[in-house]
C-alpha positions as CSV (number, residue, x, y, z in Angstrom):
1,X,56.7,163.8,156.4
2,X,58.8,161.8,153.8
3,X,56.9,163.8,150.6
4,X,57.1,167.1,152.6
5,X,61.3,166.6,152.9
6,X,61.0,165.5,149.4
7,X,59.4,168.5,148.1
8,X,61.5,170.7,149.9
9,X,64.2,169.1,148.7
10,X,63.5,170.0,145.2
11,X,61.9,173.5,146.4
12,X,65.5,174.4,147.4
13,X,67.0,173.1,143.4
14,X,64.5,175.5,142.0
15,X,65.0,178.1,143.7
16,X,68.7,177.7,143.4
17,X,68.3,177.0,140.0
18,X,66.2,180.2,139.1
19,X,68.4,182.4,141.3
20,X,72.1,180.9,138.9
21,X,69.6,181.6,135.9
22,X,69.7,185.0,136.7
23,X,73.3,185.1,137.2
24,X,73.5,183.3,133.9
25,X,71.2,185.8,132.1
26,X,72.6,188.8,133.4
27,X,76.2,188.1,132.1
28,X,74.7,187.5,128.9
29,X,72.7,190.4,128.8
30,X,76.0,192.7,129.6
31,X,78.1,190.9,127.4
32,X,75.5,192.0,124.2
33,X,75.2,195.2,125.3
34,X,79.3,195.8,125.4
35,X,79.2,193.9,122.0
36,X,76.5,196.0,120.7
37,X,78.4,199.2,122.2
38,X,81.3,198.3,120.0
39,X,80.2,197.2,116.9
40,X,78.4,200.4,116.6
41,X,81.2,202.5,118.1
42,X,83.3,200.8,115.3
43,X,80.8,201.0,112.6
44,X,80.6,204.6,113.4
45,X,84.3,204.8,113.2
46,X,84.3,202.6,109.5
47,X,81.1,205.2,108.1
48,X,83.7,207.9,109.4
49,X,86.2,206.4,106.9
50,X,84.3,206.0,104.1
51,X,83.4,210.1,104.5
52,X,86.9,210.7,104.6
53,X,87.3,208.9,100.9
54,X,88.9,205.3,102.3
55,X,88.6,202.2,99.7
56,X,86.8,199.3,99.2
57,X,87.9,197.1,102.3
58,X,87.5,199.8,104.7
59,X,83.7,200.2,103.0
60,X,83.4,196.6,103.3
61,X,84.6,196.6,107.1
62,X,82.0,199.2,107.9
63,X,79.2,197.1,106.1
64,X,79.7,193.9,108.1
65,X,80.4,195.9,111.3
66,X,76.9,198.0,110.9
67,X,75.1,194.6,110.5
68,X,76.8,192.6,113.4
69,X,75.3,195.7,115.4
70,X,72.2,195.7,113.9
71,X,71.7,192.0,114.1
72,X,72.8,192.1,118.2
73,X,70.4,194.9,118.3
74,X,67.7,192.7,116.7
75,X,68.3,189.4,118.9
76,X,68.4,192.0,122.2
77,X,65.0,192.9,121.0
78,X,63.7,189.5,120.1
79,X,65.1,187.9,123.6
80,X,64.2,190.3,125.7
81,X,66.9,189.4,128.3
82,X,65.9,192.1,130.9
83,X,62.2,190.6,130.7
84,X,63.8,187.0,131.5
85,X,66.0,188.6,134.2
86,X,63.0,189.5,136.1
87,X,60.9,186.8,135.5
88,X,63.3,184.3,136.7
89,X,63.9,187.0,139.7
90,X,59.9,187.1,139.9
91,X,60.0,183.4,140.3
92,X,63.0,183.0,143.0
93,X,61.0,185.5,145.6
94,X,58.2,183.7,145.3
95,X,60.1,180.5,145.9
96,X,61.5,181.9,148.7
97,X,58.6,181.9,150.6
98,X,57.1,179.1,149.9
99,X,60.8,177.6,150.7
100,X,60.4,179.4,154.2
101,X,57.2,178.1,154.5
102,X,58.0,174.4,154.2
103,X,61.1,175.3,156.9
104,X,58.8,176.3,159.2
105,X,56.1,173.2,158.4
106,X,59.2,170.5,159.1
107,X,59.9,172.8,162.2
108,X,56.1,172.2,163.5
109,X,56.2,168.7,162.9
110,X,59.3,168.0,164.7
111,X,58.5,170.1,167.4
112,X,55.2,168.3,167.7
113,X,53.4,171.9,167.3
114,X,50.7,170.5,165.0
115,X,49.2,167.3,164.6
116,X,49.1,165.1,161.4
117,X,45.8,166.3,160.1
118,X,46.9,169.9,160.4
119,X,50.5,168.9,158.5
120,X,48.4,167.3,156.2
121,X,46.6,170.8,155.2
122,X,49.2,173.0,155.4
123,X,51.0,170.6,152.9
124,X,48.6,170.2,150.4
125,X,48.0,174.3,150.3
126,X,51.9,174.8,150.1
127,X,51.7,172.4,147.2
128,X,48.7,174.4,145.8
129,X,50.9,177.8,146.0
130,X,53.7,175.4,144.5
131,X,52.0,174.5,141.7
132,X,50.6,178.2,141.2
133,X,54.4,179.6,140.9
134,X,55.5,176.9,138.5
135,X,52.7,177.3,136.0
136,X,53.9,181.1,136.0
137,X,58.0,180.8,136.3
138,X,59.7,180.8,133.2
139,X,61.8,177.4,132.4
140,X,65.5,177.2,133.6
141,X,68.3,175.7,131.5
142,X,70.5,173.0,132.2
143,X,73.8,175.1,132.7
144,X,72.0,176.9,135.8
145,X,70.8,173.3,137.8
146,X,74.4,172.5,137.1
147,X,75.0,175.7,138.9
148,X,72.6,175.8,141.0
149,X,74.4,171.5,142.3
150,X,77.4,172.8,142.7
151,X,76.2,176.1,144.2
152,X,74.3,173.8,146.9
153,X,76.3,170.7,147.0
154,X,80.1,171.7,147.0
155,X,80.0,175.6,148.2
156,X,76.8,175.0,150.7
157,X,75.2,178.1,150.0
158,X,72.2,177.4,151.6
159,X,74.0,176.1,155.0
160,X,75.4,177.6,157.8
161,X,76.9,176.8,161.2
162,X,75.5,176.8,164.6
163,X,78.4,179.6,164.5
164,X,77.6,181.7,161.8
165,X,74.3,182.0,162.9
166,X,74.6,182.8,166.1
167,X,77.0,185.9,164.8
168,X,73.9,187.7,163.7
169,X,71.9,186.5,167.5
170,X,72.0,188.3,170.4
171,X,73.9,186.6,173.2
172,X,70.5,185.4,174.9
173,X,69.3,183.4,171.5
174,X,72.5,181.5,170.9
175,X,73.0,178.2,170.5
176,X,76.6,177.8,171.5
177,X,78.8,180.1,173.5
């Protein structure tokens, strides 16, 4: 029961970890296209300019601008950040379940609902499906385990309350009252 806690344990970081990933990837992703949006809006502005018979420096402005736009444009395309977006997200379902699945494996073992040779087998297939979503998730980056800690550590977003689950319970599966 010790490795199955263990492995749950890190089951939760990774899921945690893929889901801040996302969060981390889609604020990049906005923050190039908003930078893309206005070097070209500028550079459009600066080719404008040049039509209109402006010198040297506004010519000059306009160059760098339309390569700064050309070059976020290029790493967009390279990076692919919507593509990493839903890989990671691809990755965190799938965790999910698995996540559920070791819940409800720790639940049957302390309930005494299955005996240690069926634990035994429904560990080493959730480890089998474990090892299957790994080989296929993309890899995460330090800033989002950080995130993912503090996320799961100091805000306890994967916690709740006798309380604040009972909330979402009808009266006759409550806990407390």
């Amino acid at each position: 029961m010790t490795s199955i806690r263990e492995t749950f344990g890190r089951l939760v970081y990774t899921h945690k970890t893929h889901e801040k990933q996302v969060e981390m990837l889609i604020t990049t992703s906005r923050g190039l296209r908003w930078a893309e949006l206005l070097l070209i809006a500028l550079a459009a502005g600066g080719a404008i300019g040049v039509l209109l018979g402006s010198g040297f420096p506004f010519q000059l402005a306009t160059a760098i601008l339309a390569t700064l736009a050309t070059a976020v444009t290029l790493y967009q395309l390279s990076f692919d950040p919507d593509r990493s977006i839903e890989d990671h997200r691809k990755s965190a379902r799938r965790l999910w379940l698995i996540r559920e699945r070791y819940i409800n494996l720790l639940a049957d073992i302390a309930d005494g609902a299955i005996d240690e040779e069926e634990a035994r087998h429904r560990r080493d297939n959730l480890l089998a499906d474990l090892h299957a979503v790994y080989q296929d998730s993309p890899p995460t980056s330090r800033r989002a385990y950080a995130a993912a800690q503090t996320a799961l550590k100091l805000h306890e977003e994967m916690t709740f309350s006798d309380g604040e689950i009972d909330q979402f319970l009808p009266a006759s599966l409550r806990a407390t009252d």
